[in-house]
C-alpha beads as a LAMMPS data file, in Angstrom:
LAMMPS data file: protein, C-alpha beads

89 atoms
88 bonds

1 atom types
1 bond types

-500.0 500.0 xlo xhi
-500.0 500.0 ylo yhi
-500.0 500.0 zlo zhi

Masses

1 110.0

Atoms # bond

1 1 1 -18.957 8.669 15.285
2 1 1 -18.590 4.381 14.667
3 1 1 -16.597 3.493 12.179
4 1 1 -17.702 0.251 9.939
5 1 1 -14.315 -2.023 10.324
6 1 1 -15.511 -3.902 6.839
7 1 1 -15.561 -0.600 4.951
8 1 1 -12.901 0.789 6.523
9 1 1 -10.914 -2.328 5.907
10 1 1 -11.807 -2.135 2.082
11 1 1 -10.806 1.302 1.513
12 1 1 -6.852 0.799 3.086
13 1 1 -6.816 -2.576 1.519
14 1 1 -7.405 -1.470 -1.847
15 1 1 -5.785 1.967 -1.360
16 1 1 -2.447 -0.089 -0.466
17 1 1 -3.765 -2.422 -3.810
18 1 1 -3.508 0.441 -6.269
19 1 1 -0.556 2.091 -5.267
20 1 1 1.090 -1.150 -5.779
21 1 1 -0.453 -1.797 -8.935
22 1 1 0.916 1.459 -10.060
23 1 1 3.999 0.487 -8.712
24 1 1 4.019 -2.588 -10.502
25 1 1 2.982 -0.585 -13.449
26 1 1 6.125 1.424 -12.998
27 1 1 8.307 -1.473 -12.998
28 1 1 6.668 -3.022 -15.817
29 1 1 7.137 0.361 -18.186
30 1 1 10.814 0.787 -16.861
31 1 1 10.501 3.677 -15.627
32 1 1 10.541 2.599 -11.733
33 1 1 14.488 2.773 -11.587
34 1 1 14.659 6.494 -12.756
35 1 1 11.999 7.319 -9.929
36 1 1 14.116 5.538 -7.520
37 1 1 17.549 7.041 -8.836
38 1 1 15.521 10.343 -8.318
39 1 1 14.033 10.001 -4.831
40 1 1 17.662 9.090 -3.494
41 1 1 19.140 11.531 -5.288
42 1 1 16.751 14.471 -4.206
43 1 1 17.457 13.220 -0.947
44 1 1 21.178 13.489 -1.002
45 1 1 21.651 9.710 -1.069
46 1 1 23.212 6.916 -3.282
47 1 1 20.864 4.673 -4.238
48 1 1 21.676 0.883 -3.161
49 1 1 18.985 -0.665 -4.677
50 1 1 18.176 -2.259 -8.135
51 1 1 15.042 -2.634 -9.635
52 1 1 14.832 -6.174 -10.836
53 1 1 12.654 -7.180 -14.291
54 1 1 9.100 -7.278 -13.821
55 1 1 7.283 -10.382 -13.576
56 1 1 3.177 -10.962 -13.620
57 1 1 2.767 -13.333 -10.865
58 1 1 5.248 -11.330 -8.404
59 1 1 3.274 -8.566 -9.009
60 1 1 -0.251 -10.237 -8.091
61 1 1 1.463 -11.356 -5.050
62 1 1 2.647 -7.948 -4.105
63 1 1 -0.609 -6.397 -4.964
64 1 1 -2.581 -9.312 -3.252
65 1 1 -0.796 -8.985 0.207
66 1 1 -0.704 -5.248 0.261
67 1 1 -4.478 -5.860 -0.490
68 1 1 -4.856 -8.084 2.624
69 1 1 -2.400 -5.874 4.979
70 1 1 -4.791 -2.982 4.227
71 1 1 -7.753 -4.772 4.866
72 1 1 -6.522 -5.932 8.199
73 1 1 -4.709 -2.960 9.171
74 1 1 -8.385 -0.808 8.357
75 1 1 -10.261 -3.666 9.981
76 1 1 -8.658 -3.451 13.242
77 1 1 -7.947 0.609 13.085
78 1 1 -11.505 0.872 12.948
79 1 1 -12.365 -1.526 15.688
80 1 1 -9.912 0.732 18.293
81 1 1 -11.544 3.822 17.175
82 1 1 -15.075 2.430 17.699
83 1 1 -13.176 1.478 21.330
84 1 1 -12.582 5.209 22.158
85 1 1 -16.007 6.425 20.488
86 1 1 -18.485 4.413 22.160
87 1 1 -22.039 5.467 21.580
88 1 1 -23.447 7.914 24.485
89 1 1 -26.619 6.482 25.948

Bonds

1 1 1 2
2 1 2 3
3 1 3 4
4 1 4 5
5 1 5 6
6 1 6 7
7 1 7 8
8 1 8 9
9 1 9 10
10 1 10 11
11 1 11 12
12 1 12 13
13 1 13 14
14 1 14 15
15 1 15 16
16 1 16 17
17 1 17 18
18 1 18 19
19 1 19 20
20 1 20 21
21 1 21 22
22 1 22 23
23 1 23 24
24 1 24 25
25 1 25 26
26 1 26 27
27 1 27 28
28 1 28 29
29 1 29 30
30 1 30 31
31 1 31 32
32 1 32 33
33 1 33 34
34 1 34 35
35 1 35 36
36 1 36 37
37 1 37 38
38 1 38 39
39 1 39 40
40 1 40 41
41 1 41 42
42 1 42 43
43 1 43 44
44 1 44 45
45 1 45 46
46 1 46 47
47 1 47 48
48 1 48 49
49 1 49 50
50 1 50 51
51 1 51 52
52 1 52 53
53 1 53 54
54 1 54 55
55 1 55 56
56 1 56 57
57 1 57 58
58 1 58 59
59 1 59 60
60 1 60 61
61 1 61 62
62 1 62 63
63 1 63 64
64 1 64 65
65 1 65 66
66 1 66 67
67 1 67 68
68 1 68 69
69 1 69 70
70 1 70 71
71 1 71 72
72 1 72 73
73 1 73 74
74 1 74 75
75 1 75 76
76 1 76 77
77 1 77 78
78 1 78 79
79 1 79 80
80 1 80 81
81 1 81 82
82 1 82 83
83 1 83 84
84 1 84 85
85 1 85 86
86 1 86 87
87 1 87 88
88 1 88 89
């Protein structure tokens, strides 16, 4: 089975997109540094990081970049699989 690098490009880019977003969405509501505090402290660990104020354009970046990461990542994931799965003649 082929995989279609554009579609499969599209799907981790905006896969990686949203979960930013809803990260972003976290920090924007204030509620990102309790789910932090919590994920450390589940995990037996102090947590060293703070979550700074949220800011619109910082956010577009992040979800932007993620966006393009995914794309690429999906593009060329789905060109080696179509390597390994050539079609049988």
């Amino acid at each position: 089975m082929r995989a279609n690098p554009l579609k499969v490009g599209l799907v981790f880019g905006l896969f990686l997109a949203l979960w930013h977003a809803g990260w972003a969405a976290l920090v924007a509501t204030g509620i990102a540094q309790k789910l932090l505090d919590f994920v450390f402290w589940v995990h037996f660990l102090t947590p060293p990081y703070r979550v700074e104020p949220f800011a619109l354009a910082r956010a577009g970046i992040l979800v932007g970049v993620t966006f393009g990461v995914g794309l690429v990542g999906g593009f060329v994931g789905a060109l080696i699989w179509n390597a390994f799965h050539r079609a049988r003649v």
